[in-house]
N, C-alpha and C positions, 0 to 999 in steps of 0.2 A: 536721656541716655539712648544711644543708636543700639536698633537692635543686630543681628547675625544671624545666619540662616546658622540650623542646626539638625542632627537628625534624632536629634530626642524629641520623643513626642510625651506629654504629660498628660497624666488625667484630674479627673476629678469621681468622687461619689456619685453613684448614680441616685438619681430623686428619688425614684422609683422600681427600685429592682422587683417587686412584684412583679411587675406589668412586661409585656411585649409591649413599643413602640418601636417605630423605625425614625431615627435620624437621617437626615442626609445635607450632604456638604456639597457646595458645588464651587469651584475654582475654576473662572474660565481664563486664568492666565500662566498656567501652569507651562514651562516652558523648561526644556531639557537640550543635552546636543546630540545630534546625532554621532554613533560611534564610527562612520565610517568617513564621513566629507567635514564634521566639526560644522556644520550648520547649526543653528538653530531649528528648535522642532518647539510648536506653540500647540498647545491643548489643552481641555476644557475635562479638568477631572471631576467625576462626580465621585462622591462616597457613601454609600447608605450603609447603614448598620443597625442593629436592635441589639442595645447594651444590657450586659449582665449587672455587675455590681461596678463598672465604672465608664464613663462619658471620656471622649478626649477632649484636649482643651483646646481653646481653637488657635489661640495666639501661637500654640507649640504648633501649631497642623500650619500656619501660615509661614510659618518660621522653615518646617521639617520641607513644605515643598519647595519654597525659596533655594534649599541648598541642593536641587539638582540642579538648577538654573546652568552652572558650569562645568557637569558634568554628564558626559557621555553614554547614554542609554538607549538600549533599542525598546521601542514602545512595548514589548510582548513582557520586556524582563522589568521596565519601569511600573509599569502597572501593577504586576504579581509583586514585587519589592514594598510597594506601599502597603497592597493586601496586607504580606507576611509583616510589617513592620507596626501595621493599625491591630492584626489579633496580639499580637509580641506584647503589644502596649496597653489595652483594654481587656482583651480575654473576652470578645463580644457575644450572643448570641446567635450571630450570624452577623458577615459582612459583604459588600459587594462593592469591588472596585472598577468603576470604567473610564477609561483611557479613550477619548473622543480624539484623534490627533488632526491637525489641520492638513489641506493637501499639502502633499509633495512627488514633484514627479508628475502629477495629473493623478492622485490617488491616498483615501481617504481612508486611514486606519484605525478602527473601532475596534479594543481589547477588554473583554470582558472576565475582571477572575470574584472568584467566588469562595468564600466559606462559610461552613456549616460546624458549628460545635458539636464535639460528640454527644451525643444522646445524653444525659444528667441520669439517668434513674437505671440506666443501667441495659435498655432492653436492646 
């Protein structure tokens, strides 16, 4: 059965919710268009995160980046978009999204966004 990009991202139970590790994902074909010329923009996302009680799954994460493929984004807002859409979906302990994009122009754009859970216990 063929699959379809999608922007649902699924998870799973984490193995381990004691523990801090860090996961990370790295997609070096991640490719969007730009909003202004409709070009092509090719980039290499990386994803680190340390999960609370649930992992995303990867087949949804390959699926979720797939469906920017034909749409329109500036690098600043496609990166924070995954951000918000990976805590949306996990509820991580912290996550870190970076946006590696390929030249264009003569020029190489690195977007780095970040989250932090609020503190658990209160203080």
């Amino acid at each position: 059965m063929p699959t379809h990009p999608t922007k649902e991202l699924d998870s799973f139970p984490n193995p381990n919710p004691e523990r801090d590790y860090t996961i990370e994902i790295v997609s070096p074909e991640f490719t969007c268009v730009c909003p202004m010329t409709g070009q092509p923009d090719f980039a290499e996302i990386t994803l680190r995160y340390v999960p609370d009680q649930t992992c995303v799954e990867l087949k949804s994460l390959k699926l979720y980046y797939w469906s920017y493929r034909d749409e329109g984004a500036f690098h600043e807002a496609v990166t924070n978009q995954i951000l918000d859409d990976i805590v949306r979906a996990t509820a991580p302990r912290e996550a870190e999204v970076i946006g590696k994009f390929n030249v264009r122009g003569g020029l190489y754009t690195t977007v780095t966004a970040t989250y932090r859970a609020p503190d658990r216990d209160g203080a």
